[in-house]
C-alpha positions in Angstrom: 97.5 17.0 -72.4 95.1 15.9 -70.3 93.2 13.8 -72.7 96.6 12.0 -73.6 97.2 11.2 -69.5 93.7 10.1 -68.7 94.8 7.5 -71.8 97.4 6.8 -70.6 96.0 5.3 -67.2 93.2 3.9 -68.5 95.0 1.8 -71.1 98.7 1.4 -69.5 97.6 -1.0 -66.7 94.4 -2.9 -68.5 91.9 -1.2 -66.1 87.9 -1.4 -67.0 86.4 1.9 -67.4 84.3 2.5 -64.2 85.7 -0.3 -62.2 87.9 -0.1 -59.3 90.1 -2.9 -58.6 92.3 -3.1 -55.0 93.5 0.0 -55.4 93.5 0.9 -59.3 90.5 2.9 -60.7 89.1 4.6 -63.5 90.2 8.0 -62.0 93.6 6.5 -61.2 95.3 9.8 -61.6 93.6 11.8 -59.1 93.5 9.0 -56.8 96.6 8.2 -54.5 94.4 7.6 -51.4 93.6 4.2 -52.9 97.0 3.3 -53.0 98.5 5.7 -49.8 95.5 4.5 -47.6 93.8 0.9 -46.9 96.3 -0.8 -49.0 99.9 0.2 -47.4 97.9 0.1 -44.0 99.1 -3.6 -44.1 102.8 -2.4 -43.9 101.7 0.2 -41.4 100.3 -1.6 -39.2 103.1 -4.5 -38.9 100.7 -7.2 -40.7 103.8 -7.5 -42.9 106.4 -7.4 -39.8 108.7 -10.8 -40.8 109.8 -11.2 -37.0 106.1 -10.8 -36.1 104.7 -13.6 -38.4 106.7 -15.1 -41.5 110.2 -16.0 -40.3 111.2 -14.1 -43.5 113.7 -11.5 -43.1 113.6 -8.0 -44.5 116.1 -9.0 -47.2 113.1 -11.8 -48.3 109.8 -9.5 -48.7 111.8 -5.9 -49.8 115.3 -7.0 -51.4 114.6 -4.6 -54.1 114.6 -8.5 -55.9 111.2 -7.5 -57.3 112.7 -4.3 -59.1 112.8 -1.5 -56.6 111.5 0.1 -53.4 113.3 -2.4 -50.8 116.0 -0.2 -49.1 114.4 2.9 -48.8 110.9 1.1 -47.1 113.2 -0.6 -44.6 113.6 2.0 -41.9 109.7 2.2 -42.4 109.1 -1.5 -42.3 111.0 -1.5 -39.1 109.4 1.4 -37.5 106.2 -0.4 -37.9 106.8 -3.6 -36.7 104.7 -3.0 -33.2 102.7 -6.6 -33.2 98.8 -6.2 -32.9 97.0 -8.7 -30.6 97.7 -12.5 -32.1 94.7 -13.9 -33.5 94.7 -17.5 -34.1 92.3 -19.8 -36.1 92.7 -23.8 -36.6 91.1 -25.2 -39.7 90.5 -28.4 -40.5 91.2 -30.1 -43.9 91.1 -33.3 -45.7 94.3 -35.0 -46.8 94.5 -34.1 -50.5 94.1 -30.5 -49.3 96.3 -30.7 -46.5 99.3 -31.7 -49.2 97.4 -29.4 -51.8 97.9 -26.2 -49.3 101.6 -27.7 -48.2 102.5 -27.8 -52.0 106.1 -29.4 -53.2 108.5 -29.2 -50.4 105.9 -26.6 -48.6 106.6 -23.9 -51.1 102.7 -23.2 -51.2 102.4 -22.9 -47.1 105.4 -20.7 -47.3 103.8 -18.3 -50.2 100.2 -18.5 -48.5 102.2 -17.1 -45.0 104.0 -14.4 -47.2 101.1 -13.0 -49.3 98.9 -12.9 -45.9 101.2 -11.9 -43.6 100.1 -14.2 -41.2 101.9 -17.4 -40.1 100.8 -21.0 -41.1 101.2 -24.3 -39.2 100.6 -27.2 -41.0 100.2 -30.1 -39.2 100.1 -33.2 -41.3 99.0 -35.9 -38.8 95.8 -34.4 -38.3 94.9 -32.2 -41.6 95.1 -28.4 -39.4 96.2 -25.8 -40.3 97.0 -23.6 -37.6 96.5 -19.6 -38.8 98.5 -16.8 -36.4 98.5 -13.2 -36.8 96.2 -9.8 -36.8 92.2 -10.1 -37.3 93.3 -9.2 -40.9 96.4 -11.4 -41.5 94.0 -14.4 -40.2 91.1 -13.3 -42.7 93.4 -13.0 -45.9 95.1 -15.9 -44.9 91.7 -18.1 -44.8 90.6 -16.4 -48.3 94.0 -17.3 -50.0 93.5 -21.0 -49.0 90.0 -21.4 -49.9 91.0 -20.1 -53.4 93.8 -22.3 -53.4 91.5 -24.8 -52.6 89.2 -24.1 -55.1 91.9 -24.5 -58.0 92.0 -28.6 -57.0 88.6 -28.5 -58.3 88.4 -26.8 -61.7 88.7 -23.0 -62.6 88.4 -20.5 -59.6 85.8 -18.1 -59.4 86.3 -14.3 -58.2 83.9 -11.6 -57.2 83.4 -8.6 -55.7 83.5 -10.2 -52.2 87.3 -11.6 -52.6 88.5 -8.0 -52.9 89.2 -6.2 -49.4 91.5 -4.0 -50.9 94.2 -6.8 -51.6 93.1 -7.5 -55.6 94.1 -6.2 -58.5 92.2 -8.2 -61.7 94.0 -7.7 -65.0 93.2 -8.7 -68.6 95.2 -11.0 -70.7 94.5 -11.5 -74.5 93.4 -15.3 -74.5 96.7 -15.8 -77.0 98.8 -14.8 -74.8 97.4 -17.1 -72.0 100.1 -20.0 -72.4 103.3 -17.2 -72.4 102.1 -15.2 -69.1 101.5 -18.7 -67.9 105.0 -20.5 -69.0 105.8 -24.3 -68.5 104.6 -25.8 -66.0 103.2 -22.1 -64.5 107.1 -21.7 -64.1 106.1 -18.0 -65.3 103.6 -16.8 -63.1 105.3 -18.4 -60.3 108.4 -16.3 -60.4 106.3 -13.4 -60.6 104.8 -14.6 -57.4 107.9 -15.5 -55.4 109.4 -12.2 -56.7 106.6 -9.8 -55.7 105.1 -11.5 -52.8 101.9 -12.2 -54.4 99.4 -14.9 -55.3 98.4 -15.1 -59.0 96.0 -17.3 -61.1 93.5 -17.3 -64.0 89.9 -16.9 -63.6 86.5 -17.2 -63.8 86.2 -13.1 -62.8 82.1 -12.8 -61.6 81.7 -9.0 -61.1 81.0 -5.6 -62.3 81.8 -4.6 -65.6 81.9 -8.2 -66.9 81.8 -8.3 -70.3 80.8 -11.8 -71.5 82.3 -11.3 -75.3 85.0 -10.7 -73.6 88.2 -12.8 -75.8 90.6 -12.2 -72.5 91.2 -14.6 -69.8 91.1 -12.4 -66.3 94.2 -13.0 -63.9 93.7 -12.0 -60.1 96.6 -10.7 -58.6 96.3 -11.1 -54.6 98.6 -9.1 -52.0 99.5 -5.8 -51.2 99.7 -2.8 -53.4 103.4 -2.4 -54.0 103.7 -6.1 -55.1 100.8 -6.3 -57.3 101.8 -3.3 -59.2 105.1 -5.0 -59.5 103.6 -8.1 -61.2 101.2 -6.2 -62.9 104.0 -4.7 -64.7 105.8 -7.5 -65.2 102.7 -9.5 -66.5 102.4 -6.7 -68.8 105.9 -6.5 -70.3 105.2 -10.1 -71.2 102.4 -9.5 -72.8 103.8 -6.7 -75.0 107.0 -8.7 -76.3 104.4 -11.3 -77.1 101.7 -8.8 -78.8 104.5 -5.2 -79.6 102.5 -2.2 -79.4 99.5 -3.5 -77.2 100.4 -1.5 -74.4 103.0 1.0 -75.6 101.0 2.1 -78.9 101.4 5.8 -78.5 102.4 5.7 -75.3 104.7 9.1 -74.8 106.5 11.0 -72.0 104.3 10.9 -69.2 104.6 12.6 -66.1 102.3 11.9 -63.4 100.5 14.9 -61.8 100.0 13.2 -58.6 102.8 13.6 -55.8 101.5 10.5 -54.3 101.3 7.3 -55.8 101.5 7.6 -59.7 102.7 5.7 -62.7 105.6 8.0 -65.1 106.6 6.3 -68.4 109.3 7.6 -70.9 110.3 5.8 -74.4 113.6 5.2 -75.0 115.9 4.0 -78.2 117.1 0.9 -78.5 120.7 1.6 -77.3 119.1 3.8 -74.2 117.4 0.6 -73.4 120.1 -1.9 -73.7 122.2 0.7 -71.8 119.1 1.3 -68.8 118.5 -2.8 -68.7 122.3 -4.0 -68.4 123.6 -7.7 -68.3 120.5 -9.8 -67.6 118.4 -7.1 -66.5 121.4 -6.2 -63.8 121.1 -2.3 -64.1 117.6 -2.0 -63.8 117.3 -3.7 -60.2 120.2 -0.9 -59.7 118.3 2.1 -60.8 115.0 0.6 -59.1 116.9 0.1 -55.7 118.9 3.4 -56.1 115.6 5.3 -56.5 113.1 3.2 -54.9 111.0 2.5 -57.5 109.2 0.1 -59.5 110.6 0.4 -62.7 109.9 -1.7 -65.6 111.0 -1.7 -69.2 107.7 -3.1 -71.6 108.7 -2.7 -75.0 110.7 0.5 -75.3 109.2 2.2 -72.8 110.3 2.6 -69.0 107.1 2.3 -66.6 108.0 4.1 -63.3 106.0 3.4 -60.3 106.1 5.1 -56.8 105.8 8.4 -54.9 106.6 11.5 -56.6 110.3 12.1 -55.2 110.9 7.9 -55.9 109.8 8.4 -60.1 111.8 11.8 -60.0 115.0 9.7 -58.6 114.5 6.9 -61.4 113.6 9.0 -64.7 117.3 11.3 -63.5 119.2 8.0 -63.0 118.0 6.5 -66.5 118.7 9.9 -68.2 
């Protein structure tokens, strides 16, 4: 029905009633142009173009590691690689955020370039960084550092003015804080290197802020495809950790929309051991056959992508 739908997409990706974040809102289902519009624009428009800006090769940003999509956006990646006019900036840092924005063996320079889409020069012997890419590239490359920055210093605070259409904030039950997290942040990290993202906790400053609030708010930074993947992810964490918090009658859902949309379908146990495979082998297969996000929390398969993409993966798991 759709009473059970509107449910569904309210409570199946932890949005806040009346609040729209980089691309989610509260009428999610009627709303594709929030996914279809601003937020792929960065893929349109070659922002994400590896040869332009990262060094990364296709294989690197759509592999299909993250769980779908990467094979069937490659002709279109391609076709958009047309570089815009370089913009370059040249900031000037300290050393203990020079080495702080480098990170161990540069792996924080190298996720700053890939979330941005802009490329980063670090030079050490005078604390600059030198930022090269698009207008926008340059601009969400300068946010990402200062919020990387601001994490040397104690907990980092988000608002309304952080999201140009590249954040997605998402609630985690504060007992669940330490799992999403893992050792070390070993957790969060892989979701990170795997969707091309930049994740951390906290301090959320914006509307709809509930101060009882007993979640801790994670910001997801980077474009749409990849922080629905690790929104997915973060959330089949959270449900092994807490069963039923997301799947609680959670049924067969097909999504009206033939744009962007979100399908789920329960399965039984040995429909799930069959559809996950060896290590969670035959999942990436049915995500990169059909080219869509596809994630297993609890029992239930979560399918997101186009129309014809969730059509593709509900036929391959059945």
């Amino acid at each position: 029905t759709d009473h059970h739908t509107q449910r569904f997409y309210v409570r199946a990706m932890g949005r806040r009633r009346g609040e729209r974040h980089g691309g989610y809102s509260s009428h999610y289902g009627s709303s594709a142009a929030a996914w279809d519009g601003h937020d792929r624009s960065w893929e349109q428009k070659g922002d994400w173009s590896s040869q332009a800006y990262n060094g990364y090769g296709e294989e690197s940003y759509h592999s299909g590691k993250g769980g779908g999509g990467g094979k069937h956006r490659r002709a279109a990646e391609a076709k958009a690689a047309q570089v815009e006019p370089q913009h370059r900036d040249r900031l000037q840092f300290d050393d203990a955020d020079t080495a702080f924005i480098l990170g161990r063996g540069g792996k924080t320079k190298t996720k700053l370039a890939r979330v941005s889409g802009a490329r980063l020069d670090l030079h050490e012997r005078n604390n600059t960084v030198e930022v090269t890419g698009s207008h926008e590239a340059c601009a969400r490359a300068r946010k990402y550092i200062s919020l990387v920055q601001a994490q040397r210093q104690g907990p980092v605070h988000v608002d309304a003015s952080h999201d140009d259409g590249d954040l997605t904030m998402m609630d985690v039950p504060n007992g669940c804080v330490g799992f999403v997290t893992g050792s070390g942040g070993n957790f969060l990290r892989t979701c990170e290197e795997e969707w091309g993202t930049l994740m951390f906790f906290c301090d959320y400053q914006g509307p709809g802020l509930d101060k009882k609030a007993v979640d801790e708010r994670l910001a997801i930074f980077g474009p749409a495809w990849g922080r629905s993947g690790a929104e997915l992810k973060i959330m089949a964490a959270i449900e092994a950790k807490l069963p039923g918090h997301y799947t609680a009658g959670v049924g067969d859902v097909c999504s009206p929309e033939e744009g962007w949309g979100i399908d789920t379908m329960p399965l039984t146990g040995d429909e799930l051991s069959f559809a996950l495979g060896k290590e969670g082998a035959t999942r990436r297969k049915l995500a990169n056959a059909s080219g869509c996000i596809l994630e297993y929390i609890g029992n239930v398969a979560y399918m997101a992508g186009e129309a014809p993409e969730r059509k593709r993966a509900r036929d391959y798991i059945t």
